[in-house]
C-alpha positions in Angstrom: 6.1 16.6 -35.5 6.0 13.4 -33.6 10.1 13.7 -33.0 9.4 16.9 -31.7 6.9 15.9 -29.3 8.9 13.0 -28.0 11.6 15.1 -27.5 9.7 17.9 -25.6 8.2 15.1 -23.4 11.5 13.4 -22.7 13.3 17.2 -21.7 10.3 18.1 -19.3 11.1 14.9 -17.9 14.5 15.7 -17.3 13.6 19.0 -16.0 11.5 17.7 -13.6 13.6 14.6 -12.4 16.3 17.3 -11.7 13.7 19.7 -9.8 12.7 16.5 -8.1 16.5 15.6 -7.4 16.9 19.7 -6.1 14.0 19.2 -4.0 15.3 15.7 -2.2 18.2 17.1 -1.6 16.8 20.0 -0.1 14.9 18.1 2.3 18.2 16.3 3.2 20.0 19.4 4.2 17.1 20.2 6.6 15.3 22.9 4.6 12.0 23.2 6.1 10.1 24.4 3.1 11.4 21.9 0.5 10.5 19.1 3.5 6.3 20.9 3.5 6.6 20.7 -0.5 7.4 17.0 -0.3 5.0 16.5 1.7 2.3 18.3 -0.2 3.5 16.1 -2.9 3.5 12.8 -1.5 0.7 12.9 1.3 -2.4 12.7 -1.6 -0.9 9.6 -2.9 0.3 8.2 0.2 -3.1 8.8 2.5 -4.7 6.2 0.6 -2.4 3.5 1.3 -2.5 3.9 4.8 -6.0 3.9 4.8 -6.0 0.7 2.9 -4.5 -0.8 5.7 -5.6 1.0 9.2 -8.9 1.2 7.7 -10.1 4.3 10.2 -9.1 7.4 9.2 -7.5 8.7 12.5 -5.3 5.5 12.3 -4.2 5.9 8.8 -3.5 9.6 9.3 -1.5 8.8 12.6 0.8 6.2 10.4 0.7 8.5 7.5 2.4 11.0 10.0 4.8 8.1 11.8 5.5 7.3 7.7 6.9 10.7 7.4 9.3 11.1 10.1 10.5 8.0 8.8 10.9 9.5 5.2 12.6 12.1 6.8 14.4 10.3 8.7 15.9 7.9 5.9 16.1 10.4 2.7 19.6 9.9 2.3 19.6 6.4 2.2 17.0 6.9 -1.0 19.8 5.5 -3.6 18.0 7.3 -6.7 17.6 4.0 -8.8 14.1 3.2 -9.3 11.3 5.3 -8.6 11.3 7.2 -5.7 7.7 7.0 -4.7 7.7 3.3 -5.3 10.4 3.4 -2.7 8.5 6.0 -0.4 5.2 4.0 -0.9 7.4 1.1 0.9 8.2 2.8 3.9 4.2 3.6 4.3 2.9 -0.1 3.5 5.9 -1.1 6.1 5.0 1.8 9.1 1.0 0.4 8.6 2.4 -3.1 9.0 4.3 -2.7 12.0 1.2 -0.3 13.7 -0.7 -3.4 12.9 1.8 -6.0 14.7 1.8 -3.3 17.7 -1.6 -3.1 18.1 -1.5 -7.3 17.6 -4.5 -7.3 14.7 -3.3 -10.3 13.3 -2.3 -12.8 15.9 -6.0 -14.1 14.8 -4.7 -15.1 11.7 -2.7 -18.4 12.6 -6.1 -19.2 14.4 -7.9 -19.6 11.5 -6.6 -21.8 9.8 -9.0 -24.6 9.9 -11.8 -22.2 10.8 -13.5 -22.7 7.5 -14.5 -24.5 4.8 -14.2 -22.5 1.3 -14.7 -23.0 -2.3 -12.7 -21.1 -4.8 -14.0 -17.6 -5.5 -15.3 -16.6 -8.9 -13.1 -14.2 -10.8 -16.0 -12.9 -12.9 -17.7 -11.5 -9.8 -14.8 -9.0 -9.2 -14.0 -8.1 -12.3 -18.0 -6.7 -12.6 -17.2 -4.0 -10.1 -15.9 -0.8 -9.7 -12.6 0.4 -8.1 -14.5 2.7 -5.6 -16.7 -0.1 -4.7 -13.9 -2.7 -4.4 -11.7 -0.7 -1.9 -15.0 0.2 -0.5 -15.2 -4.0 0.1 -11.6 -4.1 1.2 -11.9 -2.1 3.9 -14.5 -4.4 5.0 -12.7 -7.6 5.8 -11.1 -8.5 8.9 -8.0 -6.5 8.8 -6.1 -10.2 8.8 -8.0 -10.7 5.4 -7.5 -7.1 4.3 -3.9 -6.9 5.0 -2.3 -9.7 3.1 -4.9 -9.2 0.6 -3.5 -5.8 0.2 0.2 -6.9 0.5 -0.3 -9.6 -2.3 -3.0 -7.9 -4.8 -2.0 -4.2 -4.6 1.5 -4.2 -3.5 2.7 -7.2 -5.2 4.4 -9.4 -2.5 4.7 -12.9 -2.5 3.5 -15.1 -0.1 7.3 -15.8 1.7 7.3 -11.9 2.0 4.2 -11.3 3.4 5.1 -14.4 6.3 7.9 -13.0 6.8 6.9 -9.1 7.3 4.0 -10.7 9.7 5.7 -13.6 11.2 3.0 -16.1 9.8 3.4 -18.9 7.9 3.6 -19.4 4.1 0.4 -21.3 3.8 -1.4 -18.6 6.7 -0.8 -16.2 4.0 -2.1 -18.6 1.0 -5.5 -19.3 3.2 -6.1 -15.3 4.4 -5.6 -14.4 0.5 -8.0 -17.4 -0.1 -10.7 -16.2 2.7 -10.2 -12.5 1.9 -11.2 -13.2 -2.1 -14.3 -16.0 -0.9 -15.6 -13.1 1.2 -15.1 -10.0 -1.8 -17.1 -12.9 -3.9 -19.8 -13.1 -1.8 -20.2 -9.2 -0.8 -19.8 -8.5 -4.8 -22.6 -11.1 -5.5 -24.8 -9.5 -2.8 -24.3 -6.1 -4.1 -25.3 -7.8 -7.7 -28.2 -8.7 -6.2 
């Protein structure tokens, strides 16, 4: 019984990686109603992420579009090795980043540097809190603070990738991270009463 179900799961999944692999290439070739089925798809998942970042929802939906001509734009370069929304998600965080460095949002960062004087945060504090709530926080910080936070919490870069994607240094990155988890402490703790 188990085989069977393992093997049901595993041939849906190949049904559907090859409806998914029909509809990509679909979109390639031009086909407008394959492209609006993508995007159906996609836009629930990828909405969010942009909001994360643009934190207003006229900016977020404004990339999310700018995030879709560019998935248009660069679906045959999508190699098929790894997951495909992972590699769609990265063209969103990446179309956020660079509305960000257009509309210069985190110039401040380099500036504050020495700006204050922080203890560590207290892990505890965050873990006592719900998701909602946390992004809810997120969206709070100074979008220099929100930003890397995002890049390095949720989307899993490192510190040299998240200089390098915002031409800041290293140890700019460290000390946003830094401020951006001191301030989530102290809103948590507030909250906590």
């Amino acid at each position: 019984m188990q085989h069977f179900s393992l093997e049901l799961h595993l041939n849906t999944r190949k049904d559907k990686d090859k409806l998914s692999d029909r509809l990509l290439k679909a979109c390639i070739q031009g086909d407008r109603k394959a492209q609006r089925k993508l995007y159906e798809q996609l836009a629930p998942k990828m909405f969010p992420v942009c909001l994360r970042y643009m934190n207003n929802r006229e900016m977020a939906e404004d990339v999310m579009q700018d995030g879709f001509v560019t998935l248009f734009s660069k679906l045959d370069s999508y190699s098929g090795t790894g997951s495909f929304e992972g590699w769609a998600r990265k063209i969103f965080v990446n179309t956020a980043l660079m509305q960000l460095r257009r509309n210069d949002v985190l110039k401040e960062s380099d500036n504050l540097d020495d700006a204050w004087d922080i203890g560590s945060p207290d892990p505890s504090a965050i873990q006592e809190i719900g998701h909602k709530e946390l992004l809810e926080l997120i969206a709070e910080l100074p979008p220099g603070f929100r930003t890397v936070f995002n890049m390095y919490v949720i989307e899993g870069y490192s510190h040299k990738e998240i200089a390098d994607e915002l031409g800041i240094s290293e140890n700019t990155s460290r000390s946003q991270l830094q401020r951006a988890r001191v301030i989530l402490q102290k809103k948590i703790l507030e909250k906590q009463g």
